[in-house]
N, C-alpha and C positions, 0 to 999 in steps of 0.2 A: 641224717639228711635234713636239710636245711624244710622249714617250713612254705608249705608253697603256698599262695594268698593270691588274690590279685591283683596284678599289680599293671598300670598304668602304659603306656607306651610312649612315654617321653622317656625315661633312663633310658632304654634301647634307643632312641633317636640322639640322644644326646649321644650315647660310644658310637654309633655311627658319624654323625657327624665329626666325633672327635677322632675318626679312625680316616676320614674321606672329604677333608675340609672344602675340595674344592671338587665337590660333587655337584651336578646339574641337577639330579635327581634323587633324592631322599625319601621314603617314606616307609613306615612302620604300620601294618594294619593287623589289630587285636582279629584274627578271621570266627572266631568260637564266639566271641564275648565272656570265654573263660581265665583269660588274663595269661594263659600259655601255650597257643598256638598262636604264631605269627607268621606273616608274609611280608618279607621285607622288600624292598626297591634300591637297587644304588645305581645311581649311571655315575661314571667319573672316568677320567681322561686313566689315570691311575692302571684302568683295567685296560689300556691298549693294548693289542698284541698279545692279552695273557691267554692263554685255553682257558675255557669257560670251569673247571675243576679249581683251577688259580684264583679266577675272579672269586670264587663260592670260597675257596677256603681262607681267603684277606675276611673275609666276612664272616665265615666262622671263627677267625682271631679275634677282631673286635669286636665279638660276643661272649667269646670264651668264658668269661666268670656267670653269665647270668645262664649258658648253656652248663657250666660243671656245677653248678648250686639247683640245676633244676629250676630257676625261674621260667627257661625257656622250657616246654617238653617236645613241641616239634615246630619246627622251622624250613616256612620255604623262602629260595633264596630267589631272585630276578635280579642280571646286574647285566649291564651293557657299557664298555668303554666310549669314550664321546672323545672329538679332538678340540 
């Protein structure tokens, strides 16, 4: 198992952005102060139309490595399609 440390919430802002380039809404918030519990934020056009399970799992893809290494230990997700 990957060493877990804490680690900052820009890398996670940054694969979301790079996952949801034309999101209205972004944000990434450390909620512990322990560097691995996060709540994240996407609004993007991207999520129109999808069941809210769809929206959550684009967003557990573009976390995937920091959630299979353990950076992430728990994640909440908030996402709303926008036109």
């Amino acid at each position: 198992m990957a060493s877990i440390g804490r680690v900052p919430t820009q890398p996670l802002q940054n694969l979301l952005e790079q996952a949801f380039p034309d999101a209205t809404e972004l944000s990434v918030e450390d909620r512990t102060g322990g560097g691995d519990h996060f709540q994240v934020t996407v609004a993007s056009p991207r999520f129109a139309g999808l069941a809210l399970i769809d929206q959550h799992r684009l967003v557990n893809e573009a976390l995937a490595e920091p959630l299979r290494d353990g950076t992430i230990h728990e994640l909440r997700i908030k996402t709303k399609g926008t036109e």
